[in-house]
N, C-alpha and C positions, 0 to 999 in steps of 0.2 A: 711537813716542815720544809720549808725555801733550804736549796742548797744554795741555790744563786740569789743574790741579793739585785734587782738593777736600782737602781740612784732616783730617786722618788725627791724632789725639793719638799713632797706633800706628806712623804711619810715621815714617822716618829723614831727615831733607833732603837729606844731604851725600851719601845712598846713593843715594838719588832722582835727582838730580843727575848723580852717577856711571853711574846706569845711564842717563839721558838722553844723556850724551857716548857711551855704548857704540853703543846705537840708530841713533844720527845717523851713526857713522861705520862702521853698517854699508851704509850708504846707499851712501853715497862719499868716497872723501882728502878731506880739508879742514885750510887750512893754519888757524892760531890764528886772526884775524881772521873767516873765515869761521863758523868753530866758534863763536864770542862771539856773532856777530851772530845765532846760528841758536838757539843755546841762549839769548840775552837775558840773560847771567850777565858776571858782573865779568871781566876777562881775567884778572885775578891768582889767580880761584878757579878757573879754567878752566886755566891754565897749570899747577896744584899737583894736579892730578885727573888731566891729562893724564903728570905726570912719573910721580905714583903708579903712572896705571898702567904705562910703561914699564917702570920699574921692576922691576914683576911681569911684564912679558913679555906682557900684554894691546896695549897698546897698538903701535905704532912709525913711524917716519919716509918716506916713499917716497925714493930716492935720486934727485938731480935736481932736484925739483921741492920737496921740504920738505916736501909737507904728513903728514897723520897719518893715519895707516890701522890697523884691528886687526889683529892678530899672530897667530905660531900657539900661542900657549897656550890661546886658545879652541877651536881645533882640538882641541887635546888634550882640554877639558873635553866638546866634543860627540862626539868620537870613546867617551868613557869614559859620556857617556850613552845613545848606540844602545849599547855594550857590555849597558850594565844596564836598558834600555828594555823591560817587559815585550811593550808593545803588536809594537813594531817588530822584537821575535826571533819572536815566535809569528806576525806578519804575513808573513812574506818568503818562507816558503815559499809561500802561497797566492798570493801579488803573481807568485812565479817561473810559478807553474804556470798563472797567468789569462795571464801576459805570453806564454808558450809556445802557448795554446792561439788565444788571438785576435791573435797578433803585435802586437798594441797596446801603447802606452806604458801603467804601471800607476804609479798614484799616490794615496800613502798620507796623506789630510790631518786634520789638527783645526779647531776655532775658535781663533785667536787675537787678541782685542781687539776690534776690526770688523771682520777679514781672517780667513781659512783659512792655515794655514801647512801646506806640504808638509814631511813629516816623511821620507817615505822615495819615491823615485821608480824605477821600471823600465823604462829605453831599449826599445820595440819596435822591431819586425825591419825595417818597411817602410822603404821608401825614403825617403816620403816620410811622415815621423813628426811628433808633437808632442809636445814632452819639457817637463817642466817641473824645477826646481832644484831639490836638498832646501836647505831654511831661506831658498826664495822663496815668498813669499806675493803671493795673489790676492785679490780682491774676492769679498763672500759672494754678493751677488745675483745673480752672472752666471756663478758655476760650480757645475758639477753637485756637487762636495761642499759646497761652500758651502750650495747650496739642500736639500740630504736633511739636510744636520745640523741645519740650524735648524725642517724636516719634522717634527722630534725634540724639540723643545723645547716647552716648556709655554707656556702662552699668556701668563703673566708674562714668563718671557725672552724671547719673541718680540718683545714691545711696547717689555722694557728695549733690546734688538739692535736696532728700527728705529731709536731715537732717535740711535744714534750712527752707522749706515748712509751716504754721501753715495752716492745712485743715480747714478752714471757712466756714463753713454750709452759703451761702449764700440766698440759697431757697431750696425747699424740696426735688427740682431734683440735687444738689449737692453734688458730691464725698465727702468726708469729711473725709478716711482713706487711708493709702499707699497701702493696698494690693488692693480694690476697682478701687485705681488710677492707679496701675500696670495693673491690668487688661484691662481697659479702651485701656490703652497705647499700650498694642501687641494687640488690636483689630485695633487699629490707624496706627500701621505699616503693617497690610494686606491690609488696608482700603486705604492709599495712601491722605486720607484726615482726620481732625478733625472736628467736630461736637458739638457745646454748646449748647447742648438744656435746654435752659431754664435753663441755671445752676449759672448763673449769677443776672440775669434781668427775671423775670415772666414774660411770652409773647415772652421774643427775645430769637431767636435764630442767630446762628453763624456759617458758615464754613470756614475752614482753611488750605492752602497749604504751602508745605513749598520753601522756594527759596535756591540754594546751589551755594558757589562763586567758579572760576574756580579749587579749591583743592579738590572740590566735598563734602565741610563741608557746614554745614546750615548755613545758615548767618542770614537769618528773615524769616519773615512769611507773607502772604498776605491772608485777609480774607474780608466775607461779611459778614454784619447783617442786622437783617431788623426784620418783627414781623413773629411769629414761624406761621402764616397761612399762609404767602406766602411763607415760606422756609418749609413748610410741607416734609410729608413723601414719597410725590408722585412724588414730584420735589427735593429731595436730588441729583439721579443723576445727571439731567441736571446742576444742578447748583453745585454739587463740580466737573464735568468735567470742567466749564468753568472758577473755581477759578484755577483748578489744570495748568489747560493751560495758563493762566495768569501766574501762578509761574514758570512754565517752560518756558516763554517765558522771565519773568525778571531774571531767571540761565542764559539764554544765553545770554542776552544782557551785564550781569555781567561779562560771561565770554570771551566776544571780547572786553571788557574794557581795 
């Protein structure tokens, strides 16, 4: 959700607005009160936004406790977008076959806003695994898609993506400054892959390849995680050769689409 609004002649306000109510209460329930104080909006415009969407089956009530939560008509609308999602039909198979051959969790992300959003995720076999949600998002600076997508980018959007960044000391092994991050970065473009050790989650680690659509721009990222002893320092190669081959094989399947 936008904290800062800038002055758009193009954009909608009421839509704007509406999708700020959606944002927030994908977050968590929140009863009216809540929701007013969080969005800074009139309760009366907030209570006609909130019925609309009921209405339509977006929105609805927890039983018990009142407050508001999304509904599954959104289900619906994201169910019918994997349906027709180029990236995510041509990915799944390569996702099944990385997730079969190194039993690790495989996960399919983009950029979204200053976060990575996971678009498609694959439960590995171990016992002791790290799975991430599809439509949960992470931090760019401390996960291996996060850092191979932005690897990716031009040195204008590099500088526009720091500005709105907040480095979050998430564990002790986490970047937490732009230049620390820069540097990371032109090690990640010799490297051909990313790497999160530990910079997230204590224990897991993460590597990360990137996938480019037929204009040869990045489109997403394909990673594994799983806990930092089996993704050790012995088997880094073997295993970001076989993510990087995975993302070069979903570029090309991308790009006879």
């Amino acid at each position: 959700m936008k904290n800062q609004k800038e002055s758009n002649r193009y954009t909608i306000n009421v839509v704007d607005k509406a999708l700020d109510l959606l944002e927030l209460l994908a977050e968590e329930p929140m009863n009216l009160l809540e929701i007013v104080e969080r969005l800074n909006q009139p309760k009366s415009s907030v209570y006609r936004l909130i019925t609309t969407f009921e209405e339509r089956g977006y929105i609805t009530r927890v039983d018990g406790d009142g407050k508001y939560c999304l509904d599954l008509k959104l289900l619906e609308l994201t169910k019918k977008l994997m349906e027709n999602n180029t990236l995510l039909k041509v990915a799944r198979s390569e996702m099944e076959r990385l997730a079969e051959i190194t039993g690790e969790s495989v996960n399919l992300g983009v950029i979204s806003g200053k976060n990575i959003l996971y678009v498609d995720v694959i439960e590995g076999s171990h016992p002791l695994r790290f799975v991430e949600k599809v439509g949960s998002r992470g931090p760019i600076h401390c996960t291996a898609i996060g850092k191979i997508l932005v690897s990716n980018m031009s040195e204008t959007e590099i500088i526009n993506l720091l500005e709105k960044i907040e480095f979050t000391k998430e564990t002790p092994k986490t970047i937490d400054n732009k230049d620390d991050f820069l540097k990371e970065i032109k090690k990640i473009k010799e490297k051909g892959y990313a790497l999160d050790d530990e910079e997230i989650v204590t224990g897991a680690r993460c590597i990360a390849a990137p996938i480019f659509n037929i204009f040869g721009n990045v489109k997403a990222a394909i990673s594994i995680s799983g806990a930092a002893h089996r993704l050790s320092d012995d088997k880094l190669e073997e295993l970001s050769l076989l993510v990087i081959e995975a993302a070069k094989n979903i570029s090309k399947l991308l790009r006879n689409e």
